[in-house]
N, C-alpha and C positions, 0 to 999 in steps of 0.2 A: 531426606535424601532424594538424589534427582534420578528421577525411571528414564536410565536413558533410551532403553530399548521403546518407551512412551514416546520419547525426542526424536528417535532415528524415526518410528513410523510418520512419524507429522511432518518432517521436512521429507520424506519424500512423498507422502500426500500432496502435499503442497508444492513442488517440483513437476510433479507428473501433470497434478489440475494446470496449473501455469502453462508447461510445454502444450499441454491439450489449446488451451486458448492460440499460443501462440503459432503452432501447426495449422489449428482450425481456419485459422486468420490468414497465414501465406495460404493455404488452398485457396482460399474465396477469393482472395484477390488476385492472383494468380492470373486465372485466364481475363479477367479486367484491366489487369496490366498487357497482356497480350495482346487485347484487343481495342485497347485504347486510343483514339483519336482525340485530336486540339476541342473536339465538345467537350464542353460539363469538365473542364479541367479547370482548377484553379491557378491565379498568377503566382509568379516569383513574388508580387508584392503583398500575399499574405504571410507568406513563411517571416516571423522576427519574435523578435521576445521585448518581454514588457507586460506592466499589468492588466493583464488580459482579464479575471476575473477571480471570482473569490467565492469558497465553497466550506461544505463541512461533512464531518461524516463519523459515525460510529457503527460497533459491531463485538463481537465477542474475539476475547483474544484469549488464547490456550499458554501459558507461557510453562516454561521449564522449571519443572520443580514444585511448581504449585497450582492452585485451582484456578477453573477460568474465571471468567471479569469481562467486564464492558468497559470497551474503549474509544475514547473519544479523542479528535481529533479537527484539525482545521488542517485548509489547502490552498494556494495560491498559482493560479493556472497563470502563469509566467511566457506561456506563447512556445512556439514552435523556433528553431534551430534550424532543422530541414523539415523538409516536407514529410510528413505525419508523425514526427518525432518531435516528441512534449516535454517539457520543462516543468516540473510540478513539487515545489518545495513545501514541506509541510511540517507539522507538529503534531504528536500525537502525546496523550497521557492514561494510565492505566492505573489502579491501587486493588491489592484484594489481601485480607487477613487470614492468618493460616495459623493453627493452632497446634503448639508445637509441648503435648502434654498436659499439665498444668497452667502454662504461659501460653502465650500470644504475641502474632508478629505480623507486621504490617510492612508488605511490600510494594514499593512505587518503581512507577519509570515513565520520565517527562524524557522524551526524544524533538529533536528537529534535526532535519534532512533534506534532501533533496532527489525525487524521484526522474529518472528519463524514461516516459514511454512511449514504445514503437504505433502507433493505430493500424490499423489492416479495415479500411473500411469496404462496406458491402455494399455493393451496386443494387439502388433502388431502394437501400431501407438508411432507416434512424438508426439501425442499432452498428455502433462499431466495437471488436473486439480489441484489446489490446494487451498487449507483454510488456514488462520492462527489469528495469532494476534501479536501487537506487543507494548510499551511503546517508547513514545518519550517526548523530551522538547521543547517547545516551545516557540522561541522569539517573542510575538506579541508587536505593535505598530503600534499608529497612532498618524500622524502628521495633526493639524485642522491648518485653519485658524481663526477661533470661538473666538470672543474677552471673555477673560478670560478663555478659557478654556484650550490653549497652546498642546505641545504634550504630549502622552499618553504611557507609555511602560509597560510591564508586564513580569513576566516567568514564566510559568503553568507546567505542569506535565497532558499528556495525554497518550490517550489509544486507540489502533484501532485495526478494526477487518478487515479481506480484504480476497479476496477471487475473482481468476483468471484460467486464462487456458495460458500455456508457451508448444509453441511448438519448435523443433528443426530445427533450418533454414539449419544449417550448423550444423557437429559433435563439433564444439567452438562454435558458437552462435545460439544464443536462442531468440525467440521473444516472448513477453506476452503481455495478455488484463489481466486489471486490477478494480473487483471495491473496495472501504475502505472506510468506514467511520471513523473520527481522533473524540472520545469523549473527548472534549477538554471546560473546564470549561467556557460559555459564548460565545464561539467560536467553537462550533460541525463545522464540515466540510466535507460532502460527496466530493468523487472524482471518477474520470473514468479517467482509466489511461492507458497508452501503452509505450512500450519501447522495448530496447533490454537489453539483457547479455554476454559479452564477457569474454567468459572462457581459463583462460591459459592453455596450454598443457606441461605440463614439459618433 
């Protein structure tokens, strides 16, 4: 049975960490936008989309109903829209066994998506925060051994919000903390996440 009063605290965990970044983000930038001049600005001719680079990332994921798990995932940094607004479509998959009495059952979920996030970068450092949101689909299923009940499959339509800090390791790679919450119909799923991004250089 699902704790939802578990579910309610972890999306707004997750909500509040999020808007913190995002708050954090407009303040710093802020008066850098105020006081900004044509130095240190970049052209119109970076902002475009396209295969910009390719990354990956794991972390633990809390989902609804059952025990956490490690999730892994890949990302494809698809390039900028406008200016500090990201195009980041990804794949993520997760499995964890929950033991339901006597029996046993194995719950999966293979997502792809596509995430938009806002950057709020800081004058003078590597590290930028950012907010966003993003729509993905999701393949869940589970497999019981539950006499009569057999396995179980579904495909939803979700929605998450996520919101992190990516600093510059390297002028091509980038390293990020991540948190998201996936609002996903019977299956919310907080995550904390970390990974890298490997950006081409043409």
């Amino acid at each position: 049975m699902m704790d939802r009063g578990r579910t309610k605290r972890s999306a707004l965990i997750a909500v509040l960490g999020i808007a913190f970044v995002a708050i954090a983000g407009v303040t710093a930038i802020a008066p850098r936008a105020l006081a900004q001049t044509n130095t240190n600005t970049r052209s119109t001719e970076d902002v475009s989309l396209g295969f910009k680079g390719l990354g990956a990332r794991i972390g633990l994921v809390d989902p609804e109903g059952a025990s956490s798990t490690v999730d892994l995932g890949i990302h494809i940094d698809a390039g900028e829209f406008a200016r500090n607004v990201r195009l980041m479509p990804l794949a993520e998959y997760w499995s964890v066994g929950q033991d339901v009495g006597p029996y046993n059952a194995d719950l999966k979920d293979f997502s792809v998506g596509a995430d938009v996030n806002v950057d709020f970068p800081l004058q003078d450092s590597r590290m930028t925060p950012y907010a966003g949101g993003g729509l993905g689909i999701h393949w869940l299923s589970q497999d019981t051994n539950v006499p009569g009940v057999g396995d179980i499959s579904d495909t939803k339509l979700g929605f998450s919000l996520q919101g992190g800090i990516r600093t510059e390791a390297m002028p091509n790679l980038s390293l990020f903390g991540e948190l998201r919450y996936n609002f996903v119909s019977d299956a919310n799923q907080l995550k904390i996440l970390g990974g890298f991004t490997y950006r081409f250089i043409y």
